[in-house]
N, C-alpha and C positions, 0 to 999 in steps of 0.2 A: 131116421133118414140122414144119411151123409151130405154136406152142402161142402162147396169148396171155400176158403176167407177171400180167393182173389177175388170173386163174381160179387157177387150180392147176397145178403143176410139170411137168416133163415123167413126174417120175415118180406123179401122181395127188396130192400130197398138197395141201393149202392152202397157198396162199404169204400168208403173218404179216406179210412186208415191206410189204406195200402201204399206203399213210396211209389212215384212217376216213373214213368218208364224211360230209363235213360237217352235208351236208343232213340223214345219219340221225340224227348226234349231237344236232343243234338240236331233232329230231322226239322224240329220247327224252326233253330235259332238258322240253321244254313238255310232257309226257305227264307227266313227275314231278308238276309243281307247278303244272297247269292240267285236267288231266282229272279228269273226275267219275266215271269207270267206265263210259263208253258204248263205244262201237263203237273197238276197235283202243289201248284203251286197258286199264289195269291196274283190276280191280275193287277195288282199297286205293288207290287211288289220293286220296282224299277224305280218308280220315282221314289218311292222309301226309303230304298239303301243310297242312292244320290243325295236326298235331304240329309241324311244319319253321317255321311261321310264330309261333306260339306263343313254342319256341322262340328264331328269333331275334328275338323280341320281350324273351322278358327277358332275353338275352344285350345287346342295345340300351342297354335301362334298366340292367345292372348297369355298361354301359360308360360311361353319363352320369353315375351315381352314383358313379363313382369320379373320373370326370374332375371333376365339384363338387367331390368332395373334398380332391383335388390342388389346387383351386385356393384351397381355402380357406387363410388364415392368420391370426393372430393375434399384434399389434405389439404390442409394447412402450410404456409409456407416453415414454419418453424415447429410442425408437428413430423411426428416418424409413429408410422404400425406397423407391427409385427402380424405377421400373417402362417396362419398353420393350414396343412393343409391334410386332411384326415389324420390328425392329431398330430401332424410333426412339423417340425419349421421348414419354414417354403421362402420365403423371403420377407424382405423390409420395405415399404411402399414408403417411398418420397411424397413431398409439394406436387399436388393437381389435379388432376382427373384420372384417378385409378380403378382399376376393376378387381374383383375377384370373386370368386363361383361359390355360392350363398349353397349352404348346406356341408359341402366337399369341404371348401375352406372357410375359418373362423380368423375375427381379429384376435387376436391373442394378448395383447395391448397396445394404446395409443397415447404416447406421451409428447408435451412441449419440451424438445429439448434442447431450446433456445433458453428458457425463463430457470430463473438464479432459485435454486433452492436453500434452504437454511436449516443447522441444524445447532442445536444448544446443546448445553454438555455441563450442568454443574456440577462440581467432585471437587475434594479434598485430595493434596497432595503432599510425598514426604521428598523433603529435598532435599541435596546433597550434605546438605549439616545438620543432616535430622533436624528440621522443626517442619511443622504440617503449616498447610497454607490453603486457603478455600480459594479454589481459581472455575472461574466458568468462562469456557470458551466456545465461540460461535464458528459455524465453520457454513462457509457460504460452496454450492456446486453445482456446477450442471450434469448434464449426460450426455459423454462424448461418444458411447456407441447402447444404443437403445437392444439390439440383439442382447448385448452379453449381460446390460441392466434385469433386462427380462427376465434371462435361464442362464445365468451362472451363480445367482445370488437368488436366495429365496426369500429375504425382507433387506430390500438393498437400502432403509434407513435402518435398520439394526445394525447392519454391517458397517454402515460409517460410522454408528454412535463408538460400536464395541471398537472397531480399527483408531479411531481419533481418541479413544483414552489410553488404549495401548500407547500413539504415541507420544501423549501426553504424560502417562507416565513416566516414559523415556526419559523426553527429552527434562523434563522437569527434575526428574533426581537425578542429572549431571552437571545440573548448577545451583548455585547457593539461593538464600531467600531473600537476601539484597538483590538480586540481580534481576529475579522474578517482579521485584517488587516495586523494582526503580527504573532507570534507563535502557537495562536490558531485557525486559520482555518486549522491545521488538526482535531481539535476534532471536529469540526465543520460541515467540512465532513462529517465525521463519523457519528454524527448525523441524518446528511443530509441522509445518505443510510439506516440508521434502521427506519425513516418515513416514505420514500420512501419505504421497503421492506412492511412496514406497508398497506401502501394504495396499494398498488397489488396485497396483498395477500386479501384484500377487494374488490378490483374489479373481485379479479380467474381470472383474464389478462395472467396467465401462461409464466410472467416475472420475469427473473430470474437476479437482480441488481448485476453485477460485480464489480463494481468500480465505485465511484463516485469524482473527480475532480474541483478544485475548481481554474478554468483555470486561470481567471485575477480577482482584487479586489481593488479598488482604489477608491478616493471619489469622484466627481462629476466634470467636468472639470473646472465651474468657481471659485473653490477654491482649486484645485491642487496643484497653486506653496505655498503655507500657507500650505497644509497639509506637500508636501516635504521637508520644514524648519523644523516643526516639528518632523519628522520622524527624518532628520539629528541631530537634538536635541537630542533626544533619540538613536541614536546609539554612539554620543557621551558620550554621560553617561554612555551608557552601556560599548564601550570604556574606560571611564577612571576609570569605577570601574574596571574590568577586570584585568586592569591594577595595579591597588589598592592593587587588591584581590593576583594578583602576586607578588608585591613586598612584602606583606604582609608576603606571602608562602615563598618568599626569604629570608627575615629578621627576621623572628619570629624562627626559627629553629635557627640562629648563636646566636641570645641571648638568645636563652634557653642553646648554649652550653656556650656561654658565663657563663651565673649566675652558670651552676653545676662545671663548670674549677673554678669560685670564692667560691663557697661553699667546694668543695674541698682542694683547697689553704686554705682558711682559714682552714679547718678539721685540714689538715696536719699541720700550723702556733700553731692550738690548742694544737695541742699533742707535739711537735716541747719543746711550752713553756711551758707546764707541764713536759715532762721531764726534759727539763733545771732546772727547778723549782725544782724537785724532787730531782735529780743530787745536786743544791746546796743543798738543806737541810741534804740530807745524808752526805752529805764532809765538811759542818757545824757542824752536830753532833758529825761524826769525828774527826774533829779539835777541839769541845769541850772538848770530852773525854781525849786528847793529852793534852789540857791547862790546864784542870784540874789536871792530871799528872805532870806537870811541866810547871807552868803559865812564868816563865822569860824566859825560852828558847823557849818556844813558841812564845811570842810576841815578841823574838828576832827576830825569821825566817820571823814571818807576816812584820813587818815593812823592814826584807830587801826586801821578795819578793813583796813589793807594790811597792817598790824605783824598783826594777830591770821590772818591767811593768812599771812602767813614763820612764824610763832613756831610753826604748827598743823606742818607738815612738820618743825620740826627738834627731836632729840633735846637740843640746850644751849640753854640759856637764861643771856642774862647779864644780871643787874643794876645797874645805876646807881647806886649809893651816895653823896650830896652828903655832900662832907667824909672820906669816907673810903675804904676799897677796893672794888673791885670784887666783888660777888659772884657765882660758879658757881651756875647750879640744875641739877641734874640729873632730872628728871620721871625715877625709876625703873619705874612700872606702864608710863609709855608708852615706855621702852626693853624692857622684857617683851612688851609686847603686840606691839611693830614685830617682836621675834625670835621671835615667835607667826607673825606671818604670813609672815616669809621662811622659814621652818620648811617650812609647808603649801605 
């Protein structure tokens, strides 16, 4: 006997295997949450779909309010994010209370780009008179534009390391290894940071070079204690010029007063004997006009007063006696007095 598989089994019972009836299912779900309780429909059916919709009304609102709130954030005054938004850049969120729509859009990154980064660099270098030199250099930066930090550079500390030896290389072998060595590795530096600003601002790396450092610099260690002889050599010199150049400064100002003190002297000595000079000529013309006037009584007074200047210096006096001997005087107070002042 034939049975059909949609009814029931051969042995009476309900066959469970067969799929729902679509039409009915669709007929039950619109009887849930569209009947009023008329004909063929459920008498609660009214207040059902009211509680159901109620319901996922504030299930809705509590899913919106958390989605705001996920998207809510609050930046840093000295922080900057990047924000994408289905996968592509969208903007850069500043300092404070910012939003953005949690799933759609992603932080992409969040950087301080206020606070000083650093980067070390130790290498060996060949300098312009061929000799190698171990130099490590520090290179201090912040980030001047957090976008281009993000996506224009794919490890933006590889890119400062590899950019800062480039120009370290540079600027280093177009100067000598005295120069490195001694008073001019600040210019050198300096250099070093306007090459480096160079090559960043060609990558748009959005590196912003603080300060660049040129921590240690010394020549290679199998010829160190040779270089440190050397160096002592040369601070020696420089030593004893210094010293040179002081005593110089010391003694060149007292013979400058020296020679104007002897220019002077002599001035004074000059004029001293020109007036003397003058002096006698005038008291010569003097004495002329006098001799001429009466030449015997004149060369009477000259010839005493030249005898009374010899006779004034000398301690013997002799006399002239007509007829008979010579006589010694001895001035005794002015043999006392003259042994008075050789005394003093």
């Amino acid at each position: 006997m034939s049975w059909n598989p949609n009814d029931n089994d051969p042995w009476g019972r309900k066959n469970n295997n067969n799929p729902p009836d679509l039409d009915e299912a669709i007929k039950k779900l619109r009887d849930m949450f569209f009947s009023g309780g008329g004909a063929g429909g459920s008498s609660g059916g009214g207040p059902k779909l009211a509680l159901n919709f109620k319901f996922f009304s504030y299930l809705l609102l509590i899913l919106l309010a958390l989605y705001a709130f996920l998207g809510i954030r609050i930046v840093n005054e000295a922080d900057r994010e990047v924000v994408f938004t289905l996968g592509k850049y969208n903007r850069v969120l500043g300092p404070g209370l910012q939003f953005h729509f949690p799933v759609i859009e992603e932080i992409f990154a969040s950087e301080n780009i206020s606070r000083i980064r650093a980067v070390n660099l130790p290498t060996n270098m060949l300098t312009k008179d061929e000799n190698i030199v171990d130099v490590e250099l520090n290179v201090q930066y912040t980030i001047s534009d957090l976008k281009k930090y993000s996506l224009n550079v794919e490890d933006p500390e590889v890119t400062i390391k590899q950019a800062t030896e480039s120009a370290l290389r540079h600027v280093v072998g177009e100067n000598i290894m005295d120069d490195l060595l001694t008073s001019g590795a600040a210019t050198i530096s300096s250099g070093i940071q306007l090459r480096l600003d160079e090559y960043l601002a060609i990558y748009d790396a959005g590196i912003s070079v603080q300060q660049v450092n040129i921590e240690q610099r010394q020549p290679p260690a199998d010829v160190i204690d040779s270089f440190r002889d050397v160096v002592a050599a040369r601070e020696d010199k420089e030593r004893l010029q210094n010293e040179a150049e002081k005593y110089a400064l010391s003694i060149v100002p007292v013979a400058r007063g020296d020679a104007q003190r002897q220019l002077q002297d002599a001035e004074a000595y000059k004029q001293k004997v020109i007036a003397i000079a003058e002096g006698e000529a005038e008291r010569f013309e003097a004495l002329l006009t006098e001799y001429q006037k009466a030449p015997e009584v004149t060369r009477e007074r000259l010839y005493l007063d030249a005898l009374e200047e010899v006779f004034a210096s000398s301690t013997k006096v002799m006399i002239d006696v007509e007829g008979g001997n010579n006589l010694l005087y001895l001035p005794l107070d002015q043999l006392m007095k003259r042994e008075e002042e050789e005394d003093e």
